[in-house]
C-alpha positions as CSV (number, residue, x, y, z in Angstrom):
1,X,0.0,0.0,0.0
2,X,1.1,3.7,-0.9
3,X,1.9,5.7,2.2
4,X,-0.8,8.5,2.1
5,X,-2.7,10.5,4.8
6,X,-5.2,9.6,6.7
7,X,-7.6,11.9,5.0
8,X,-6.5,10.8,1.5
9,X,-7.2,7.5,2.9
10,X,-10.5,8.7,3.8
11,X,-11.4,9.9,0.6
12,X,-10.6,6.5,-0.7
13,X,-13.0,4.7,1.2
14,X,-15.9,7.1,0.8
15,X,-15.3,5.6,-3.2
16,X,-15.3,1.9,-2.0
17,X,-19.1,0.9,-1.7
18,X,-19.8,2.2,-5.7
19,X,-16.8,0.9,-6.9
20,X,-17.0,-2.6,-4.6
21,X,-20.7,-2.9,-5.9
22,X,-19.6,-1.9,-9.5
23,X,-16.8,-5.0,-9.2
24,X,-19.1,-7.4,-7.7
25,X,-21.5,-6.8,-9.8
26,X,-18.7,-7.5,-12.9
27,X,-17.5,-10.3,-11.3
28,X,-20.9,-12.1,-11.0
29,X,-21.5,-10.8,-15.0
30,X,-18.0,-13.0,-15.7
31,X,-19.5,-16.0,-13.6
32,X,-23.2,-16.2,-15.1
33,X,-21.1,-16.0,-19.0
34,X,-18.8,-19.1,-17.5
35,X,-21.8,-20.7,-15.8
36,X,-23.7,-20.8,-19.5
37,X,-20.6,-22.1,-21.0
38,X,-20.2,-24.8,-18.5
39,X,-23.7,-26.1,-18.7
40,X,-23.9,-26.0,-22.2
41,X,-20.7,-28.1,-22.2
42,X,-22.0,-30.6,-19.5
43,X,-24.7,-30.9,-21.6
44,X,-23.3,-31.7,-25.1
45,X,-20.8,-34.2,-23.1
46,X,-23.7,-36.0,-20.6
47,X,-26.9,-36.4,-23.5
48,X,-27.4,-37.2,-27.2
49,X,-28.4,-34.4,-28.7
50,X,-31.0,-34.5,-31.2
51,X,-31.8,-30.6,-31.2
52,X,-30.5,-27.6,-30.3
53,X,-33.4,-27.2,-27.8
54,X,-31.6,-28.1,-24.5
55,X,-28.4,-25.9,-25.1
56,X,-30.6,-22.8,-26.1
57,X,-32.9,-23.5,-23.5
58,X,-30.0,-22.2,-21.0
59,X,-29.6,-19.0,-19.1
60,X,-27.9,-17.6,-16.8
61,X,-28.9,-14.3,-15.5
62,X,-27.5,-11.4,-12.8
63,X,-30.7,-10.0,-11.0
64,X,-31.0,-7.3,-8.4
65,X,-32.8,-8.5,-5.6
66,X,-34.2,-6.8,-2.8
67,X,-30.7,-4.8,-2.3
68,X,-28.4,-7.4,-3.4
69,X,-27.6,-9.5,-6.3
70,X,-28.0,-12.9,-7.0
71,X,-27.1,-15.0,-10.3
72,X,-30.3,-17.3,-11.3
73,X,-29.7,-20.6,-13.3
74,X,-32.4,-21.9,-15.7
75,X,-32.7,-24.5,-18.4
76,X,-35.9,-25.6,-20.3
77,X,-38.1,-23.1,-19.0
78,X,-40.3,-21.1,-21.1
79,X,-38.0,-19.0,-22.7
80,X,-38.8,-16.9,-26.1
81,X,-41.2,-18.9,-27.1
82,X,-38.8,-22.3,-26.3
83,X,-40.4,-25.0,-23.3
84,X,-38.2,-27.9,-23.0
85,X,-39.9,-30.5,-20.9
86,X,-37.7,-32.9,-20.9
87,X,-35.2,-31.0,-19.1
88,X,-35.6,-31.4,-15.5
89,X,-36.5,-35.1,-16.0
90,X,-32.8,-35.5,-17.9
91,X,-31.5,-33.6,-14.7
92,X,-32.7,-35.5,-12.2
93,X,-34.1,-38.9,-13.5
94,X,-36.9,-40.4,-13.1
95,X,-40.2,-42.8,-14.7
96,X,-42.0,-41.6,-17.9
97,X,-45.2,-43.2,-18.4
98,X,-48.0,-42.7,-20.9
99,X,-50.2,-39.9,-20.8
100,X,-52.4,-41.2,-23.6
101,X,-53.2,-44.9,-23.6
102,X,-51.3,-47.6,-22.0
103,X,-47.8,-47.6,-24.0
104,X,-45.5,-45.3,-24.8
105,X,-44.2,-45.3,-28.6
106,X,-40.2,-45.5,-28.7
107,X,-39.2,-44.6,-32.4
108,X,-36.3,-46.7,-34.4
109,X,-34.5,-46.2,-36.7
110,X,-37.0,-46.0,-39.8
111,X,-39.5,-43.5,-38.2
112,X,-36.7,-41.0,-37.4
113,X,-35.0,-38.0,-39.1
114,X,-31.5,-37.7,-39.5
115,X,-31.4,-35.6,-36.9
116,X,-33.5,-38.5,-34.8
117,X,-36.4,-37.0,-34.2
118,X,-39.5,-38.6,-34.6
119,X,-40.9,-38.6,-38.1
120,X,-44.7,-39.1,-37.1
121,X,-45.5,-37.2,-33.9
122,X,-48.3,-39.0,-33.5
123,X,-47.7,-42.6,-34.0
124,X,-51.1,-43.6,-35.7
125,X,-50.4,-41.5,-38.3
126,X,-47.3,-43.7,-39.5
127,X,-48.3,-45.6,-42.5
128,X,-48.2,-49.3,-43.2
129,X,-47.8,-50.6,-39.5
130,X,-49.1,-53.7,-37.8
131,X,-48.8,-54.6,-33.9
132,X,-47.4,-57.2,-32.5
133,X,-47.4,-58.3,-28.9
134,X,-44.3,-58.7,-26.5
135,X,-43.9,-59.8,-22.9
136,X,-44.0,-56.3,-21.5
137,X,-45.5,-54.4,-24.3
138,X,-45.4,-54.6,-28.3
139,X,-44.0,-53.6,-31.7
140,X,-45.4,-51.4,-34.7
141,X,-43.6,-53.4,-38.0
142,X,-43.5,-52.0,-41.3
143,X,-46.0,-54.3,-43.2
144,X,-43.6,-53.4,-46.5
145,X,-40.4,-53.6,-44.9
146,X,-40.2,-56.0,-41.9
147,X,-38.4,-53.8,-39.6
148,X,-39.7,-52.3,-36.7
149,X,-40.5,-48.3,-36.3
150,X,-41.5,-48.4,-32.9
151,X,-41.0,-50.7,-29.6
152,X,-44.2,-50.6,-27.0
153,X,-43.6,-50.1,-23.6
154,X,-45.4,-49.3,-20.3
155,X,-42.5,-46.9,-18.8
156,X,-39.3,-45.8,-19.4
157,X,-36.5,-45.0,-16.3
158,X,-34.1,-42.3,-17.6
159,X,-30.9,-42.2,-15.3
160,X,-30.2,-38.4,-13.7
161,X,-27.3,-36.7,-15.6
162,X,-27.4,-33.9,-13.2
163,X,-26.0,-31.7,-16.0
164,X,-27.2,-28.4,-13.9
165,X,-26.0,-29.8,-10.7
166,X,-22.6,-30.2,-11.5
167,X,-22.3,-27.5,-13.9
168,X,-23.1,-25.0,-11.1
169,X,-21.3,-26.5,-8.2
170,X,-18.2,-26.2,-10.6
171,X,-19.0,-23.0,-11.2
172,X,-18.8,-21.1,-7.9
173,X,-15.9,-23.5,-6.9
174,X,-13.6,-21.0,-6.0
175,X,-15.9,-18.1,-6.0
176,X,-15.5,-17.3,-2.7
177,X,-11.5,-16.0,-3.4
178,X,-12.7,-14.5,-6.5
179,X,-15.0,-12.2,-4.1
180,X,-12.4,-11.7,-1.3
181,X,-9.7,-10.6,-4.0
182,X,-12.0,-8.2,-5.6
183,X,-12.9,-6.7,-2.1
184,X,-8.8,-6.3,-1.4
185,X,-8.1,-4.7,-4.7
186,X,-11.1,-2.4,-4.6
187,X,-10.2,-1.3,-0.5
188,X,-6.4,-1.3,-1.2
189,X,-4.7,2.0,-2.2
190,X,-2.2,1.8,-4.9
């Protein structure tokens, strides 16, 4: 630290609060921007992706609240016009069952798109299919082709990839000295 008077010293930390706030508040900016990155990244390495939906879905945002500020994560929420709703399911796991009827309709390979989504979003609109009964459930074969477009089942478990869980406590690792060494800077006199 310079060697200055006490009322030069003074002066200085009548200019701390604005400029601690003004650091903070960059400092948080910085994190949100890395927090985006990282959860995009988590995500790309953790699920197939079949569309962009998931990775746009993402946001991280710096909010005032209620004199302070606070970063806010979010992904798949309704977002310009964007609802992912298999997000938090993909997050934290869990059983899908049928909404309508008794089985849900898994696509293969010949009722996809390149990009693997489902050619016929509603499966009674797929042409030339026949059922045929399994153990737990069924198949719709092609009557043309032989191969199957969808396999019947009850429920499906998908595993957690806590994709947001990590991706934040990674984050703010080390946030903590981030904050301490913008406070020092900002109250030290050079």
């Amino acid at each position: 630290m310079a060697d200055i008077g006490l009322r030069e010293y003074a002066v200085h930390l009548r200019q701390v609060p604005a400029e601690l706030e003004r650091r903070l508040h960059q400092l948080l900016l910085d994190v949100a921007d890395e927090g985006e990155q990282r959860t995009r990244q988590t995500i790309m390495q953790r699920l197939t992706a079949r569309s962009r939906s998931l990775l746009t879905s993402v946001r991280v945002d710096v909010v005032d609240d209620q004199g302070g500020i606070k970063v806010t994560w979010a992904v798949g929420g309704d977002y310009q016009g964007l609802r992912v709703r298999y997000a938090r399911i993909q997050e934290e796991g869990g059983v899908v069952k049928p909404v309508r009827g008794r089985l849900l309709a898994i696509p293969q390979a010949p009722a996809l798109t390149g990009p693997g989504i489902n050619k016929y979003p509603e499966v009674r609109r797929a042409p030339h299919l026949y059922f045929q009964p399994t153990k737990n459930g069924g198949l719709l074969i092609n009557r043309h082709t032989g191969e199957v477009w969808y396999v019947l089942v009850p429920k499906v478990t998908i595993k957690a990839k806590h994709y947001l869980r990590d991706s934040i406590s990674e984050t703010v690792k080390g946030l903590a000295d981030r904050i301490d060494g913008a406070v020092v800077d900002v109250v030290a006199v050079h």
